[in-house]
C-alpha positions as protocol buffer text, in pm:
chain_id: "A"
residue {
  index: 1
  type: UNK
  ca { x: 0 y: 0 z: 0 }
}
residue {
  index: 2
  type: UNK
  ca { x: 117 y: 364 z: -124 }
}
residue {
  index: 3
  type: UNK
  ca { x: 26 y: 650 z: 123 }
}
residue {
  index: 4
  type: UNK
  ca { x: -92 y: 924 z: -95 }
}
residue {
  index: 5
  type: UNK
  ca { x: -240 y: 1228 z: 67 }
}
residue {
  index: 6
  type: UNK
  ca { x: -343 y: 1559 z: 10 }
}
residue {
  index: 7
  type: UNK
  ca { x: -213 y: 1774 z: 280 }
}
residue {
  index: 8
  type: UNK
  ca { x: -340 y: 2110 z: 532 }
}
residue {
  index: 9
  type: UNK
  ca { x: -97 y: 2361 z: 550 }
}
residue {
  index: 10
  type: UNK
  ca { x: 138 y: 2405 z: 843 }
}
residue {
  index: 11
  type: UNK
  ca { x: 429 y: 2580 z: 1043 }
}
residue {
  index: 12
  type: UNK
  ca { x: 740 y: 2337 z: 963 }
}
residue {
  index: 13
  type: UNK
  ca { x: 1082 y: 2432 z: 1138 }
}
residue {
  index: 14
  type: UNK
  ca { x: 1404 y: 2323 z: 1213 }
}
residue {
  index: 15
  type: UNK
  ca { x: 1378 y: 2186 z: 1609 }
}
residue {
  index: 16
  type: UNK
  ca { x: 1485 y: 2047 z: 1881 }
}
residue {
  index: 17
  type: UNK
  ca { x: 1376 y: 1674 z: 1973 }
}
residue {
  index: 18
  type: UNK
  ca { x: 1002 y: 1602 z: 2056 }
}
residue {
  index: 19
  type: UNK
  ca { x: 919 y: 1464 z: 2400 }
}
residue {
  index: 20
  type: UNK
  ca { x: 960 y: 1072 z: 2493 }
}
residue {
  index: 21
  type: UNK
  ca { x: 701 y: 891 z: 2375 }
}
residue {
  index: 22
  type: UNK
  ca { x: 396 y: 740 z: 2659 }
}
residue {
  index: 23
  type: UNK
  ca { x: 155 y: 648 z: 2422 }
}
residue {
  index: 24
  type: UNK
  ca { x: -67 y: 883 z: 2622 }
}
residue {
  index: 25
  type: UNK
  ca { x: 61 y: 1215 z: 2510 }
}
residue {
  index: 26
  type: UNK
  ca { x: 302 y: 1177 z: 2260 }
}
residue {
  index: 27
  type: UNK
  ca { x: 345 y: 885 z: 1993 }
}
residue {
  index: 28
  type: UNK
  ca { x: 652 y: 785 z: 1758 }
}
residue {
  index: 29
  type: UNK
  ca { x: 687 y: 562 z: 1488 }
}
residue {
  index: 30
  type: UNK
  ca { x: 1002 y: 413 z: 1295 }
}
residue {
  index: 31
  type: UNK
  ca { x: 1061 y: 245 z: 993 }
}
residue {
  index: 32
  type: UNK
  ca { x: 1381 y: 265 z: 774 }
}
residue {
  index: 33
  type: UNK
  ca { x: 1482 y: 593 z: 695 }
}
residue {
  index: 34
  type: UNK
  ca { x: 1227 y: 819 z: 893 }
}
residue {
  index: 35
  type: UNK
  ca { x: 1086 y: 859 z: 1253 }
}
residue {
  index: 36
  type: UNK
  ca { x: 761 y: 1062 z: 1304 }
}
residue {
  index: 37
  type: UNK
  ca { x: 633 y: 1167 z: 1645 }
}
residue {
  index: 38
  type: UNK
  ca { x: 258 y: 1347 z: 1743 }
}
residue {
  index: 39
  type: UNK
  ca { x: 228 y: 1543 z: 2069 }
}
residue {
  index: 40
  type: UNK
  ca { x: -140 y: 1576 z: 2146 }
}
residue {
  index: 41
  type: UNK
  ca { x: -76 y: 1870 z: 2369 }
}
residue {
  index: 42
  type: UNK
  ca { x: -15 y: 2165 z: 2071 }
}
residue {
  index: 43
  type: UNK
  ca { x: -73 y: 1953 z: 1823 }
}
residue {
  index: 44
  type: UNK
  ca { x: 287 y: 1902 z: 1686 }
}
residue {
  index: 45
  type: UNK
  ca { x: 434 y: 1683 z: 1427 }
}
residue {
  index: 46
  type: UNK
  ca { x: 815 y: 1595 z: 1451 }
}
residue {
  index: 47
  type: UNK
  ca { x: 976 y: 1456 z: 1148 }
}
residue {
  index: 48
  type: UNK
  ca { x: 1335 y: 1327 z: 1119 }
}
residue {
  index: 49
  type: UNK
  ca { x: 1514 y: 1190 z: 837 }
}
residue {
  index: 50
  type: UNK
  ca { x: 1715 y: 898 z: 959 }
}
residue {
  index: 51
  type: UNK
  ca { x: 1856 y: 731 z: 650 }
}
residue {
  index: 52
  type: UNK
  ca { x: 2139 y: 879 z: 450 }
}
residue {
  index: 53
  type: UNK
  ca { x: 1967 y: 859 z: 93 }
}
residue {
  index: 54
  type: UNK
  ca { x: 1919 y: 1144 z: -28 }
}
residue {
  index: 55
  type: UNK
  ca { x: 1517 y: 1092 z: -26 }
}
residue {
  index: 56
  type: UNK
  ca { x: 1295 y: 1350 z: 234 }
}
residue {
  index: 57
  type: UNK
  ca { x: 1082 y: 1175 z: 474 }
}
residue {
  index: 58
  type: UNK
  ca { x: 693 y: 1254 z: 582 }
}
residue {
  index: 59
  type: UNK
  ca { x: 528 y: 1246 z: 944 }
}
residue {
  index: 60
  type: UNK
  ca { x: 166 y: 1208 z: 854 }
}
residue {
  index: 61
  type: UNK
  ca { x: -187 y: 1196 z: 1043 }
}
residue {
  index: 62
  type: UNK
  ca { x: -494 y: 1052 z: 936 }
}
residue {
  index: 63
  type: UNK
  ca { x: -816 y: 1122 z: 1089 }
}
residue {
  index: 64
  type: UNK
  ca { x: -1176 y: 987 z: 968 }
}
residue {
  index: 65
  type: UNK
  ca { x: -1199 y: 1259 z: 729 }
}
residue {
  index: 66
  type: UNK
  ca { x: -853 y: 1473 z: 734 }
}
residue {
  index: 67
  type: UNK
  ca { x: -489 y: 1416 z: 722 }
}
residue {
  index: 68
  type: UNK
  ca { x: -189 y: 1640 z: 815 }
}
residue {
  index: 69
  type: UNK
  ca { x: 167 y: 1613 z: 671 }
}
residue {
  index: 70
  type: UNK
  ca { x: 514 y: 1734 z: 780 }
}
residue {
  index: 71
  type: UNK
  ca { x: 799 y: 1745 z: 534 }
}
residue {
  index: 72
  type: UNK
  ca { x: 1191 y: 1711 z: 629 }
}
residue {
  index: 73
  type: UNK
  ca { x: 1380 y: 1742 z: 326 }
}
residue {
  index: 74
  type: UNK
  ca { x: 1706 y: 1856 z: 568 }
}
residue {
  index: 75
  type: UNK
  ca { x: 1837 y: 1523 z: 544 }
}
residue {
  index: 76
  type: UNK
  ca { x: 1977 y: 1291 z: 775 }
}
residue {
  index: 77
  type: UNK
  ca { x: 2221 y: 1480 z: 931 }
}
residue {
  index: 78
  type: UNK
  ca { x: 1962 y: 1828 z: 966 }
}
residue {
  index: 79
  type: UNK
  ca { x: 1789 y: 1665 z: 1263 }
}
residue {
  index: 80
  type: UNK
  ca { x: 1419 y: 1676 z: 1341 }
}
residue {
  index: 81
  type: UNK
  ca { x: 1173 y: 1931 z: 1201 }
}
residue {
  index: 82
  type: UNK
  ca { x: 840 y: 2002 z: 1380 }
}
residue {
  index: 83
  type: UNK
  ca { x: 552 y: 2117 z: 1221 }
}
residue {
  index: 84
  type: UNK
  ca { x: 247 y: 2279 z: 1422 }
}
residue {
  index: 85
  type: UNK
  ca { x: -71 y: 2180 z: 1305 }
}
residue {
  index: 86
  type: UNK
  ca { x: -474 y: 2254 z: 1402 }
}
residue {
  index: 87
  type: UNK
  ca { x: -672 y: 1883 z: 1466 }
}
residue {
  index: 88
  type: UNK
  ca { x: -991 y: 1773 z: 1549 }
}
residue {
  index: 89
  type: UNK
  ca { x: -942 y: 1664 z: 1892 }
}
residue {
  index: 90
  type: UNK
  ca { x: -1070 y: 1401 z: 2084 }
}
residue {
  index: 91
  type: UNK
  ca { x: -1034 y: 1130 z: 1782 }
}
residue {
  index: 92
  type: UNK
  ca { x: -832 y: 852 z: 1668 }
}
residue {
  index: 93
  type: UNK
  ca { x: -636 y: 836 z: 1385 }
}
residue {
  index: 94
  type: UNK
  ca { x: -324 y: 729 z: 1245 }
}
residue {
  index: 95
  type: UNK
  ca { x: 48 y: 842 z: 1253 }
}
residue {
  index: 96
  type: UNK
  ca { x: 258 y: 713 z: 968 }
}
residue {
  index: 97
  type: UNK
  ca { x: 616 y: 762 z: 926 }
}
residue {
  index: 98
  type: UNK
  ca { x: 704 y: 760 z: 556 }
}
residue {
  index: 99
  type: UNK
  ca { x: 1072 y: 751 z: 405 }
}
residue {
  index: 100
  type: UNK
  ca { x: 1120 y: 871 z: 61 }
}
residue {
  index: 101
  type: UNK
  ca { x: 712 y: 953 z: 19 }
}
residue {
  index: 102
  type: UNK
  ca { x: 493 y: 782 z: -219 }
}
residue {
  index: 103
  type: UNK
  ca { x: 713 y: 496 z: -291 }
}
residue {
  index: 104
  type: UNK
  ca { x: 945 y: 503 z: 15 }
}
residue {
  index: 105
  type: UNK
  ca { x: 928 y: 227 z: 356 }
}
residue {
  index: 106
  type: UNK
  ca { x: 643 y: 298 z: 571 }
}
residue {
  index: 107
  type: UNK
  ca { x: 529 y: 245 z: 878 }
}
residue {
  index: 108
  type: UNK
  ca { x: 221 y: 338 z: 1123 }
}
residue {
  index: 109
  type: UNK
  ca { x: 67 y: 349 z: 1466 }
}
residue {
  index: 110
  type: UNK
  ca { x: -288 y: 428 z: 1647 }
}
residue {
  index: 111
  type: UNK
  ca { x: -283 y: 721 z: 1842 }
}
residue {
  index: 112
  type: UNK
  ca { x: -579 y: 982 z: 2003 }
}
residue {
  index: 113
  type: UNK
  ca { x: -565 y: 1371 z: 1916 }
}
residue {
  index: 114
  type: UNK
  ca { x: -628 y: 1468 z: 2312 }
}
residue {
  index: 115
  type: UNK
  ca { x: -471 y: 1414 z: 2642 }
}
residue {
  index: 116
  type: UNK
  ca { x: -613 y: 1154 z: 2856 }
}
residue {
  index: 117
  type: UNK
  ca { x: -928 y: 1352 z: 3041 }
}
């Protein structure tokens, strides 16, 4: 399967690492060549290219009726990139990390928009 999305605009910047992941409040997938992460609290995706390749990799979200994508085209050795996005809250959806998008490895996880009430 091929993830092919349209996308919602967002804030991307160079950043700092995201928080460990609980699978409460923040949520990170791997697979070869990128690592995605969602905070709940703010709504951020972190995206970091982990394979030397010269491909970009994609943190992407999937709701029931929306998606969000974060692009790091920095490379492996430019670190993470967080993007600040607007969700629904209080849904589930998917996180996918994506290396080299649209034809690249792939990998996803469950996760839920809110902190735990």
């Amino acid at each position: 399967m091929t993830l092919v999305l349209a996308t919602t605009g967002s804030t991307a910047s160079a950043s700092g690492s995201p928080p460990p992941a609980d699978n409460a409040n923040v949520w990170c997938v791997s697979t070869t060549g990128a690592k995605a992460c969602f905070v709940a609290y703010g709504d951020h995706v972190w995206v970091k290219d982990t394979k030397a390749n010269g491909a970009s990799a994609a943190g992407t979200i999937i709701g029931g009726n929306w998606n969000r994508r974060c692009m790091n085209d920095l490379g492996e050795a430019g670190g993470w990139v967080r993007c600040d996005f607007d969700v629904p809250e209080y849904q589930n959806a998917e996180l996918w990390a994506v290396n080299n998008p649209f034809i690249g490895n792939q990998a996803s996880m469950d996760i839920y928009t809110s902190n735990p009430i």
